[in-house]
C-alpha positions in Angstrom: -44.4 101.2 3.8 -41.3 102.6 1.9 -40.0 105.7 3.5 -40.0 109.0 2.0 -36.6 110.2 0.2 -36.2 114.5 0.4 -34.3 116.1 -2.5 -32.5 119.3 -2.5 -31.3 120.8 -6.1 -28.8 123.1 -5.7 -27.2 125.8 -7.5 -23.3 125.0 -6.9 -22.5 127.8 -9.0 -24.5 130.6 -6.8 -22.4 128.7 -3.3 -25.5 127.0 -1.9 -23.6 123.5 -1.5 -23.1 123.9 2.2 -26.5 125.6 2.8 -27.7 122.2 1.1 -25.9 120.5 3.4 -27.0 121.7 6.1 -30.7 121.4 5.6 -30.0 117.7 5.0 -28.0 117.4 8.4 -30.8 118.9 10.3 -33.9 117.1 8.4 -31.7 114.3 8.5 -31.4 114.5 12.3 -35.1 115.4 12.8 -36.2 112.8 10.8 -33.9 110.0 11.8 -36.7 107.5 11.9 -39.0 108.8 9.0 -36.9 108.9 6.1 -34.8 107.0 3.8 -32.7 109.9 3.6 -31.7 113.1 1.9 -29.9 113.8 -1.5 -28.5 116.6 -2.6 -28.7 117.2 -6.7 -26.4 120.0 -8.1 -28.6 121.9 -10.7 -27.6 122.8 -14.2 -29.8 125.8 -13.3 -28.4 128.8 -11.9 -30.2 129.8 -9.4 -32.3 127.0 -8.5 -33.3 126.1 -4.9 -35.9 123.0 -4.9 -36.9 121.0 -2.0 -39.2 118.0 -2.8 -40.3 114.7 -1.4 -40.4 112.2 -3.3 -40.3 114.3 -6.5 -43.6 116.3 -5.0 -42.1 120.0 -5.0 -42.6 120.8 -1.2 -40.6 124.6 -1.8 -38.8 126.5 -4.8 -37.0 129.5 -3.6 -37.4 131.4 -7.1 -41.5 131.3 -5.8 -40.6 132.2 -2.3 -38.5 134.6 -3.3 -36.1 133.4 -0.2 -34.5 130.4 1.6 -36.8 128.4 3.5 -36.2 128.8 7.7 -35.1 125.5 8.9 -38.1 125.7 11.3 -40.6 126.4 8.3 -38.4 123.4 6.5 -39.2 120.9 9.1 -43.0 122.2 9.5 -43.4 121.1 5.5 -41.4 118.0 5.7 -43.2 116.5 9.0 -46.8 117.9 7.0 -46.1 115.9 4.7 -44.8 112.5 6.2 -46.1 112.7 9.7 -48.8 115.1 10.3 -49.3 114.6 13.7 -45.4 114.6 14.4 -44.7 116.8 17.9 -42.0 119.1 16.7 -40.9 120.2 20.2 -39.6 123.4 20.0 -40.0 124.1 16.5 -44.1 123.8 17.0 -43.8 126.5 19.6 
């Protein structure tokens, strides 16, 4: 089975490079085994904010109307790859 591949789009314009980044260090470190990996896309869009999984949108912050939590983030992720995943921490 080919492992899933996350996305983050990005609006360099708006500063959100290292916020990116840092969501794909820690989904990256979560999901060590699970994934083929993270990619971070800078948007032509300002303001844009997408997370997806293999191009299924998984959260839009326009929609949300905020950043994801990184505990939230890591809720949708393993959802979506791994339902029955134990979190640790991040379950509690």
């Amino acid at each position: 089975m080919i492992k899933p591949l996350i996305s983050i789009e990005y609006c360099p314009r708006c500063g959100w490079m290292l916020r990116s980044a840092y969501m794909a260090q820690e989904l990256l470190s979560t999901f060590t085994e699970q994934l083929t990996g993270v990619t971070l896309i800078p948007s032509e869009t300002s303001g844009t904010f997408l997370i997806s999984i293999n191009d299924q949108l998984i959260f839009d912050r326009k929609e949300a109307g905020r950043f994801p939590e990184i505990k939230e983030l890591k809720k949708l992720v393993r959802d979506y790859i791994d339902p029955d995943m134990n979190l640790g921490h991040t379950d509690r």
